[in-house]
N, CA, C and O of each residue as an XYZ file, in Angstrom:
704
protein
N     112.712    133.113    110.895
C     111.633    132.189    111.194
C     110.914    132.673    112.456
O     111.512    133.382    113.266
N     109.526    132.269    112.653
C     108.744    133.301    113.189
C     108.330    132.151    114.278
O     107.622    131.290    113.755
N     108.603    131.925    115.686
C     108.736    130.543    116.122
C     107.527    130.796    117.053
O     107.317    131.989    117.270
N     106.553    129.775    117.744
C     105.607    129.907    118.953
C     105.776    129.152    119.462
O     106.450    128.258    118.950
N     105.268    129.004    120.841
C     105.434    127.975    122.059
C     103.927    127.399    122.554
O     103.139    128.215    123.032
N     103.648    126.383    122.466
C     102.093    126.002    122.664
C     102.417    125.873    124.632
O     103.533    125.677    125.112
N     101.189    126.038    125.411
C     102.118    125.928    126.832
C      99.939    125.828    127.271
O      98.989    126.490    126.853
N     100.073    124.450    128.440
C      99.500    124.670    129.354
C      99.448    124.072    130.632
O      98.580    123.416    131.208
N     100.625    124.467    130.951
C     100.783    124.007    132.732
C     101.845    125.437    133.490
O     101.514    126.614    133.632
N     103.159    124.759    133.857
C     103.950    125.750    134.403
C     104.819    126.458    133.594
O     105.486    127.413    133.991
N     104.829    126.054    132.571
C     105.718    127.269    131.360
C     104.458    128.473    131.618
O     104.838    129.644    131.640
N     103.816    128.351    131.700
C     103.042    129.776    131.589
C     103.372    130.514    132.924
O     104.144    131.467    132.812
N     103.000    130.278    133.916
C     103.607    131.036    135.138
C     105.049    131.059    135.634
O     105.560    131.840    136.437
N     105.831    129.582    134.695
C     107.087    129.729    135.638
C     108.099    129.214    134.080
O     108.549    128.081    133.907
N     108.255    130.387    133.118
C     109.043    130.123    131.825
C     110.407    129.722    132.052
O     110.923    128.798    131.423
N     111.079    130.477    133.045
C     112.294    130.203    133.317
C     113.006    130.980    132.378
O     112.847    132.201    132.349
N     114.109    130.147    131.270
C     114.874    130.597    130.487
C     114.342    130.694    129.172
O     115.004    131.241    128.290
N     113.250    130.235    128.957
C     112.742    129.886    127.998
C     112.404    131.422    127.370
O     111.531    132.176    127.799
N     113.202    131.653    126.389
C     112.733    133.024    125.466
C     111.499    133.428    125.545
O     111.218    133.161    124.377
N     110.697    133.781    125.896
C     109.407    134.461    125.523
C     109.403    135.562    125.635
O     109.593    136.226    126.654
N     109.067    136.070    124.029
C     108.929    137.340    123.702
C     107.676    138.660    124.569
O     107.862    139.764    125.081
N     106.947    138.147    124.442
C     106.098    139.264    124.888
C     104.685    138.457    125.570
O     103.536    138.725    125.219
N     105.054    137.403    126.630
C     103.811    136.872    127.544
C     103.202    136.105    126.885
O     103.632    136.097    125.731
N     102.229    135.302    127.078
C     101.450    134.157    126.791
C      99.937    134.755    126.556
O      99.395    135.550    127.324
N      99.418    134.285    125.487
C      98.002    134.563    125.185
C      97.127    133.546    125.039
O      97.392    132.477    124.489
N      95.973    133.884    125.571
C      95.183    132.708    125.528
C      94.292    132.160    124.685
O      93.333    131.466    125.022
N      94.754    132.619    123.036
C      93.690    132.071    122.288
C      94.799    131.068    121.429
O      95.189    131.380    120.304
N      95.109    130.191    121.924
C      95.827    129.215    121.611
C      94.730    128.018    120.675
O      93.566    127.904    121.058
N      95.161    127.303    119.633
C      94.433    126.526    119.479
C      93.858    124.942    120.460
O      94.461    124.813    121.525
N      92.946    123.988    120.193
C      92.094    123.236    121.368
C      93.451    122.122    121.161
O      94.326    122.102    120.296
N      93.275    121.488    122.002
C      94.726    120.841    122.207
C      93.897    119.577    123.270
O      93.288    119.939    124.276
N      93.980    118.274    122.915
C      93.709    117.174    124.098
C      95.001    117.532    125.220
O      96.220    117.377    125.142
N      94.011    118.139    126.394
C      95.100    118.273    127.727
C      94.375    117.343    128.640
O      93.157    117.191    128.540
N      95.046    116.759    129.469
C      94.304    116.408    130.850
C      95.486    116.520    132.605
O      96.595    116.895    132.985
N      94.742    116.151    132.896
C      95.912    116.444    134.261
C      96.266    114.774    135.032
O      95.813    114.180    136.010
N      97.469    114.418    133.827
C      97.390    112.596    133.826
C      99.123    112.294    133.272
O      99.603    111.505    132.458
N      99.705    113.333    134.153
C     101.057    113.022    134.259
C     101.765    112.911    136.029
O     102.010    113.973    136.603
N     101.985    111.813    136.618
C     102.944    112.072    137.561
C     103.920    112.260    137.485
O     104.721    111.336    137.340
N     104.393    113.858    137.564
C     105.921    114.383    137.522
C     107.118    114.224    138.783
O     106.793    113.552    139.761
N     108.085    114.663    138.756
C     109.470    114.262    139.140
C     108.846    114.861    140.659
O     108.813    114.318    141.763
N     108.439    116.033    140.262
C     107.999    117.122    141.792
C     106.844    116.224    142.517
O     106.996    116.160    143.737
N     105.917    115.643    142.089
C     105.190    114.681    142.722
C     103.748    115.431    142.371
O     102.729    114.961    142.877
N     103.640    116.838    141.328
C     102.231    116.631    140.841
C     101.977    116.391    139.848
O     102.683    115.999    138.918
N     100.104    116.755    139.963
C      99.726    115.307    138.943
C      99.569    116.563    137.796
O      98.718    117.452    137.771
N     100.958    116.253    136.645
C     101.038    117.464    135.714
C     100.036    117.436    134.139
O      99.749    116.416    133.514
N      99.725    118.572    133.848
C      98.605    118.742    132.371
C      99.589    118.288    131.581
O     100.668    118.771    131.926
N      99.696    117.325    130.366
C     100.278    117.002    129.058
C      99.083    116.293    127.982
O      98.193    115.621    128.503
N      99.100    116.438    126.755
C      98.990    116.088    126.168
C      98.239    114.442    126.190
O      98.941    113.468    126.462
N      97.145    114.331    125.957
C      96.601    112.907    125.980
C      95.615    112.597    124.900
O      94.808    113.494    124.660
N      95.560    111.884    124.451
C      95.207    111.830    123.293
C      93.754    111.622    122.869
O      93.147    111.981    121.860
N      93.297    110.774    124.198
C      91.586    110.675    124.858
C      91.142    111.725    125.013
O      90.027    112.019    124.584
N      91.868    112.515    125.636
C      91.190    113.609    126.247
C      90.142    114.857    125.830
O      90.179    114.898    124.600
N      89.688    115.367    126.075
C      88.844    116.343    125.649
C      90.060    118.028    124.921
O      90.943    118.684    125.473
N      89.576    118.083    123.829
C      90.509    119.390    123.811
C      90.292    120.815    124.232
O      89.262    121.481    124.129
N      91.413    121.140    124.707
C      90.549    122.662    125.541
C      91.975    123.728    124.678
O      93.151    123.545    124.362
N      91.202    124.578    124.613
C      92.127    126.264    124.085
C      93.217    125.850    125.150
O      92.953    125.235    126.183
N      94.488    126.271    124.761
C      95.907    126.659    125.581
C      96.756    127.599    125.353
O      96.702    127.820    124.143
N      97.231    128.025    125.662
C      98.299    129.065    125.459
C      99.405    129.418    124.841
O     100.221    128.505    124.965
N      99.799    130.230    124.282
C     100.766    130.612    123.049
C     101.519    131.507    123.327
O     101.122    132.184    124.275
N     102.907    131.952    122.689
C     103.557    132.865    122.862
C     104.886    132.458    122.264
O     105.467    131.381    122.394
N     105.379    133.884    121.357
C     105.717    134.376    120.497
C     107.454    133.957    121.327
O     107.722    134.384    122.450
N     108.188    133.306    120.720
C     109.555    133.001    121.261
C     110.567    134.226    120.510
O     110.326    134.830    119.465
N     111.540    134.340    121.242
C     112.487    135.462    121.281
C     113.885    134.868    120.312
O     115.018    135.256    120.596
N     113.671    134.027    119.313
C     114.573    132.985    119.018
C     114.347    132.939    117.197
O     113.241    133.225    116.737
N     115.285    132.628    116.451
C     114.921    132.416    114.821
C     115.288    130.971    114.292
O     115.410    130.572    113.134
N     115.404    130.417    115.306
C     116.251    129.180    114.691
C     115.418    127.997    115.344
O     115.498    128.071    116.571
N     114.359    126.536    114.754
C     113.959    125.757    115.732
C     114.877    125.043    116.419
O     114.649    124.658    117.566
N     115.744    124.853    115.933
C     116.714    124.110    116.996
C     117.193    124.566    117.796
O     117.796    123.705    118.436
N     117.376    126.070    118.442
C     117.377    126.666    119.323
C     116.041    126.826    120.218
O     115.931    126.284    121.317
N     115.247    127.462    119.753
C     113.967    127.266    120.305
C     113.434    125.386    120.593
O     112.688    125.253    121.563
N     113.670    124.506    120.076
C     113.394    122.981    120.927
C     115.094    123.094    122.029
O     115.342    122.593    123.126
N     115.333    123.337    121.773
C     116.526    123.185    123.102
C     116.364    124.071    124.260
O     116.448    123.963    125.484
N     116.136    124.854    123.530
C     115.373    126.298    125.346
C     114.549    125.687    125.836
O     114.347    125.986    127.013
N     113.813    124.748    125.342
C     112.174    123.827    126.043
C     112.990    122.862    126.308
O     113.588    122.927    127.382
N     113.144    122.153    125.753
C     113.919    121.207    126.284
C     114.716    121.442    127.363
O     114.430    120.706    128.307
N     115.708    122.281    127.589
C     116.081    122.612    128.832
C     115.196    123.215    130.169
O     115.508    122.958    131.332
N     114.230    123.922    129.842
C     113.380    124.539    130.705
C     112.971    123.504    131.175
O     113.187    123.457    132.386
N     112.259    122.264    130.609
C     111.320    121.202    131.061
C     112.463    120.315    131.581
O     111.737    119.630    132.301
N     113.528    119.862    131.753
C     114.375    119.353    132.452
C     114.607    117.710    131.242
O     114.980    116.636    131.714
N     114.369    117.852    130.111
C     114.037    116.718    129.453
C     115.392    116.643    128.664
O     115.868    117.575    128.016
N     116.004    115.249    128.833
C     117.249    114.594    128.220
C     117.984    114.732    126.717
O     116.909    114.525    126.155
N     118.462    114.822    126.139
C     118.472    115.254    124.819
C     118.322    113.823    123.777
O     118.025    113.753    122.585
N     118.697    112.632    124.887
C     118.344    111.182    124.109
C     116.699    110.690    124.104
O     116.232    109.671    123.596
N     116.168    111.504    124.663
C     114.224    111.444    124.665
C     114.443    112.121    123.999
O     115.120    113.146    124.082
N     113.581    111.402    122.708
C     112.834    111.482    121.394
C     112.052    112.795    121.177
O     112.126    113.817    120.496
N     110.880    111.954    122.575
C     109.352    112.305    122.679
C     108.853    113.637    123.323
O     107.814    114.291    123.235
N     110.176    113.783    124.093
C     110.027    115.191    125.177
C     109.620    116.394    124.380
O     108.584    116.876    124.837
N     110.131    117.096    123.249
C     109.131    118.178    122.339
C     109.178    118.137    121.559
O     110.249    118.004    120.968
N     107.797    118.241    120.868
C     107.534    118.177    119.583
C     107.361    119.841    118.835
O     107.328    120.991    119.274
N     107.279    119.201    117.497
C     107.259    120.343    116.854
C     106.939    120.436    115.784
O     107.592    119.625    115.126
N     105.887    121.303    114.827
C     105.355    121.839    113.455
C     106.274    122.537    112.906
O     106.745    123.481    113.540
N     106.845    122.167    111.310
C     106.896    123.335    110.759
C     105.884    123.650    109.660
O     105.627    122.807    108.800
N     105.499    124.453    109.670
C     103.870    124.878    109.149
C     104.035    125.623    108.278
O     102.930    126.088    107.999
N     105.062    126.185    107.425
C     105.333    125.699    105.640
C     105.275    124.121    104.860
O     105.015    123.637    103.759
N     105.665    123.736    106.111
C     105.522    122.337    105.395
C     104.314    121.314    105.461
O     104.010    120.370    104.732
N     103.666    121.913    106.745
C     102.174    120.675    106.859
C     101.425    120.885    105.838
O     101.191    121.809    105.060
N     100.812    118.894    106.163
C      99.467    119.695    105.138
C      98.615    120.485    105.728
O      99.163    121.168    106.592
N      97.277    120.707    105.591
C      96.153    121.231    106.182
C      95.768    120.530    107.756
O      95.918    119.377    108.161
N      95.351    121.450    108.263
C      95.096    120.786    109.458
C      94.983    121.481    110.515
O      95.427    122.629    110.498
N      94.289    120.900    111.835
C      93.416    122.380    112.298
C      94.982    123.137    113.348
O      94.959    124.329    113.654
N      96.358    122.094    113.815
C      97.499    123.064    114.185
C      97.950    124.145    113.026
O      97.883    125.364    113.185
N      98.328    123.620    112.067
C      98.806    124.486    110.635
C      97.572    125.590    110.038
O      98.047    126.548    109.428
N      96.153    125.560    110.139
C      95.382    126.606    109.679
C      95.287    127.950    110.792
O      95.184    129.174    110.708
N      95.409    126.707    112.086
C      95.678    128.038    113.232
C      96.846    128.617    113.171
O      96.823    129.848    113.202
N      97.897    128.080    113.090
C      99.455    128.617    113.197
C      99.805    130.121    111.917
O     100.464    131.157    112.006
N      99.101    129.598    111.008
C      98.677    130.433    109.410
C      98.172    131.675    109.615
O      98.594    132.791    109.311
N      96.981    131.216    110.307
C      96.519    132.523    110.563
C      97.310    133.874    111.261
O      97.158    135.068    111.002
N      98.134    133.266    112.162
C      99.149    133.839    113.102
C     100.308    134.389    112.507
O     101.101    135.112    113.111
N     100.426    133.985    111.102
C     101.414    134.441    110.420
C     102.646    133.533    111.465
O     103.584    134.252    111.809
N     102.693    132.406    111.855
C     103.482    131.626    113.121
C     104.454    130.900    111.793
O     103.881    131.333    110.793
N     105.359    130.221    111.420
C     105.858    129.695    110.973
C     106.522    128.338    111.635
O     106.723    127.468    110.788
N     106.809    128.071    112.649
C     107.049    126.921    113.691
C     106.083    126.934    114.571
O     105.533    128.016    114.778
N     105.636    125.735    115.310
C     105.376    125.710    116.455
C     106.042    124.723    117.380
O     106.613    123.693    117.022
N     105.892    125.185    118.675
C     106.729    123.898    119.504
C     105.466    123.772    120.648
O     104.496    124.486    120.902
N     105.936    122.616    121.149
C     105.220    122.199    122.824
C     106.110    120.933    123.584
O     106.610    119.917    123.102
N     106.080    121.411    124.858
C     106.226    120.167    125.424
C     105.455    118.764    125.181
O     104.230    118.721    125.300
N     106.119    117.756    124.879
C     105.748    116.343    124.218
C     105.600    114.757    125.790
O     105.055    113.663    125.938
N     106.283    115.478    126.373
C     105.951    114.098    127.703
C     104.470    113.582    127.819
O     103.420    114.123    128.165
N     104.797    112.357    127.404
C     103.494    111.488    127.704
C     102.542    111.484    129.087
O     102.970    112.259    129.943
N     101.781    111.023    129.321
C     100.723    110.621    130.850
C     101.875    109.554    131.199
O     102.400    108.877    130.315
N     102.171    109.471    132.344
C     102.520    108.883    133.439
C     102.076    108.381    134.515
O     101.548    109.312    135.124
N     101.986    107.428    135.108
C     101.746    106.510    135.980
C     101.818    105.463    136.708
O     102.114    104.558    135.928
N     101.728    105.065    137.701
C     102.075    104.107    138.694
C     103.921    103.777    138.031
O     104.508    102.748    138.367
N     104.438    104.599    137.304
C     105.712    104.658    136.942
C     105.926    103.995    135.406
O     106.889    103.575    134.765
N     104.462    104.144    135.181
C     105.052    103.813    133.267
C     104.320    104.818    132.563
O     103.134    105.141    132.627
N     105.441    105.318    131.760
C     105.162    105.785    130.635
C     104.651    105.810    129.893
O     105.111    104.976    129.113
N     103.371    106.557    129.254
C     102.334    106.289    128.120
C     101.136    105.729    129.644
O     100.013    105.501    129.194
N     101.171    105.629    130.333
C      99.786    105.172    131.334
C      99.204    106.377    131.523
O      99.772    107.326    132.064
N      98.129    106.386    131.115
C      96.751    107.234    131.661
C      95.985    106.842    133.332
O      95.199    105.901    133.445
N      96.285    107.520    134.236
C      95.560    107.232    135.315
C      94.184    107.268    134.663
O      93.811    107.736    133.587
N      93.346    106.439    135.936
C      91.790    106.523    136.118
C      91.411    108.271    136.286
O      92.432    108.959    136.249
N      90.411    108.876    136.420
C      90.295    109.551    137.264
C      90.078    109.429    138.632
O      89.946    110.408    139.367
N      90.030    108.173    139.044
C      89.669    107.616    140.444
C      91.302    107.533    140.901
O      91.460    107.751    142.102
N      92.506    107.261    140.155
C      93.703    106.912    140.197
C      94.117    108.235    140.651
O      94.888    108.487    141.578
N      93.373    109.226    139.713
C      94.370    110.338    139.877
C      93.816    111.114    141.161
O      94.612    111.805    141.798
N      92.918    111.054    141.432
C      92.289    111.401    142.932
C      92.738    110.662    143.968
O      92.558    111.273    145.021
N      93.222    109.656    144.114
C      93.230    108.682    144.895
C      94.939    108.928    144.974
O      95.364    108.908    146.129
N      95.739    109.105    144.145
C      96.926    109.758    143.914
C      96.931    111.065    144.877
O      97.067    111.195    146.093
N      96.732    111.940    143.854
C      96.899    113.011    144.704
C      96.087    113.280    146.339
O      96.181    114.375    146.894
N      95.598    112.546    146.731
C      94.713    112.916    147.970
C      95.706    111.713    149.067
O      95.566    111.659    150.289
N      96.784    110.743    148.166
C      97.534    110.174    149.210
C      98.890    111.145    149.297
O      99.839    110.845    150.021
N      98.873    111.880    148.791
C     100.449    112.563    149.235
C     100.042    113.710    150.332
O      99.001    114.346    150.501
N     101.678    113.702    151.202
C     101.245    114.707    152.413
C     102.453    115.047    152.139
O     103.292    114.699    151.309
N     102.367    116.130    153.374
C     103.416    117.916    153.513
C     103.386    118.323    152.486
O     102.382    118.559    151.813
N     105.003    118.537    152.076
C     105.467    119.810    151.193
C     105.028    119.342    149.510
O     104.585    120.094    148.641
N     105.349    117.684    149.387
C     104.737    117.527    148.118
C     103.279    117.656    147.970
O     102.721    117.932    146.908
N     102.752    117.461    148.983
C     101.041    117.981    148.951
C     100.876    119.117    148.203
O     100.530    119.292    147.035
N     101.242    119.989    149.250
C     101.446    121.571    148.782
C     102.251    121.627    147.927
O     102.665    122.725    148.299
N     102.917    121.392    147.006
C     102.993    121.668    145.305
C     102.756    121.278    144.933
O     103.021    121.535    143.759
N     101.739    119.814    145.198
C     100.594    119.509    144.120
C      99.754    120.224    144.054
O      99.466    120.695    142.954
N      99.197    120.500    144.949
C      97.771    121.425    144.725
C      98.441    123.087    144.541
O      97.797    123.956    143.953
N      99.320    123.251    144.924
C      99.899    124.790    144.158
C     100.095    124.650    143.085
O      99.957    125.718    142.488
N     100.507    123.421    142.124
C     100.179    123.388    140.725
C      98.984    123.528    139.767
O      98.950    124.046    138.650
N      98.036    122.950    140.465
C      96.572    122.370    140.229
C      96.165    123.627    140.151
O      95.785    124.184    139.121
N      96.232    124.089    141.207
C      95.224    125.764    141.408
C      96.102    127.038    140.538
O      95.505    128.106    140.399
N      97.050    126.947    140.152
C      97.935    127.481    139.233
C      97.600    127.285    137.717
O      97.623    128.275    136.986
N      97.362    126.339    137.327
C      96.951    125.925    136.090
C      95.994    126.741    135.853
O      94.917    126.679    136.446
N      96.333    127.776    134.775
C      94.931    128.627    133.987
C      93.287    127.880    133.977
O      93.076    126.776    133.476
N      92.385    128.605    134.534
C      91.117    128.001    134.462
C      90.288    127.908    132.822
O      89.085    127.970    132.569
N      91.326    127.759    132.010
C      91.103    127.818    130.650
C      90.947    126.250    130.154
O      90.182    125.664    129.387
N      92.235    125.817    131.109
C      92.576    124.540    130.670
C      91.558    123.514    131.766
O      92.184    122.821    132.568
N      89.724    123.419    131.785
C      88.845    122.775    132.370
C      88.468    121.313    131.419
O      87.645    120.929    130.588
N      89.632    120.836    132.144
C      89.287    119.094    131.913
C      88.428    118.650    132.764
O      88.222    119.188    133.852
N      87.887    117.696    132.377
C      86.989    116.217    133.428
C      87.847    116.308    134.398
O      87.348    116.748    135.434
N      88.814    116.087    134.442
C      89.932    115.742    136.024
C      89.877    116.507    136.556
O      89.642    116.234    137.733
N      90.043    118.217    136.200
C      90.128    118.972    137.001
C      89.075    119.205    137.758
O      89.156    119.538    138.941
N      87.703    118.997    136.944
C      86.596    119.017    138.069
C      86.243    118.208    139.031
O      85.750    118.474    140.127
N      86.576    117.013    138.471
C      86.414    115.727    139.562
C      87.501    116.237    140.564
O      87.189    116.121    141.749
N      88.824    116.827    140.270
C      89.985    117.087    141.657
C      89.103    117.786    142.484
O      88.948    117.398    143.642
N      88.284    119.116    141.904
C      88.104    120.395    143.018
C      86.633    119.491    143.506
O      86.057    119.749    144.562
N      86.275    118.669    142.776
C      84.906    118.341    143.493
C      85.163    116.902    144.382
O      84.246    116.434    145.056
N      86.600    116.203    144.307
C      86.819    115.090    145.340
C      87.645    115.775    146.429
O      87.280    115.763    147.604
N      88.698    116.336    146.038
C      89.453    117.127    147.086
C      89.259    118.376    147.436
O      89.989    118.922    148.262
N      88.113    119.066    146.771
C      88.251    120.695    147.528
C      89.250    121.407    146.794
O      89.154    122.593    147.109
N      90.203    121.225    145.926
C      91.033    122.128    145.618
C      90.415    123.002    144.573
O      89.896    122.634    143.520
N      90.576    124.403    145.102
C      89.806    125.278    143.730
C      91.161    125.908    142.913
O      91.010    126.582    141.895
């Protein structure tokens, strides 16, 4: 089985254990991302939202034949529980119907796909979408070291992945 990894935040610069075969490419199919998760580290992390605008993300070819090996390498990389459901999802794309993940995956000759699945987060619930005023107003109240790995995340994030948020961040806070 021929497995891929959909990725657009820190799996791309920081995979960890996570099998990846031969680097991340960027013609990933458009994917609703936004930057409307408060994570454990204290930035404001890209996942999956369902409002959101979809932008191209990143792909890459896993080192693995089995999906249940490959969702457990993500799953472990992303630090996510094995009793969460929601933490990664996954295609198998012999089996979908039509549809614009499965016509892209096809083309790729891809047979699985996976991604990290964590919802938007906020003010500490789950499934909450900050404002963009929230999420500025968020990140522009944290200081020191969590400062600086918020915005070392932010400015880390491939300039591929250009949401509404991200422009409103570099155009309320300066962060490029």
């Amino acid at each position: 089985m021929k497995i891929a990894c959909l990725g657009w935040g820190s799996l791309i610069w920081k995979p960890g254990r996570l099998p990846v075969a031969w680097g991340w490419k960027e013609d990933g199919p458009q994917v609703p991302i936004e930057f409307s998760r408060v994570s454990d580290g204290g930035e404001l992390a890209t996942v999956i939202s369902l409002n959101a605008t979809p932008v191209p993300v990143f792909w890459a070819w896993l080192d693995v034949d089995r999906l249940d090996v490959a969702c457990d390498a993500l799953r472990e990389r992303e630090g996510i529980p094995a009793e969460r459901c929601d933490g990664i999802g996954s295609l198998l794309i012999h089996n979908a119907p039509g549809g614009m993940l499965n016509d892209w995956a096809r083309e790729r000759d891809i047979d699985a796909l996976i991604w990290t699945g964590l919802p938007p987060r906020s003010d500490n619930i789950e499934g909450r979408v900050p404002s963009v005023t929230e999420a500025i107003l968020y990140l522009d109240s944290l200081a020191g070291e969590t400062r600086e790995h918020a915005r070392d995340y932010f400015q880390r994030v491939p300039a591929q992945i250009d949401t509404p948020y991200r422009r409103a961040i570099k155009h309320g806070l300066g962060w490029d």
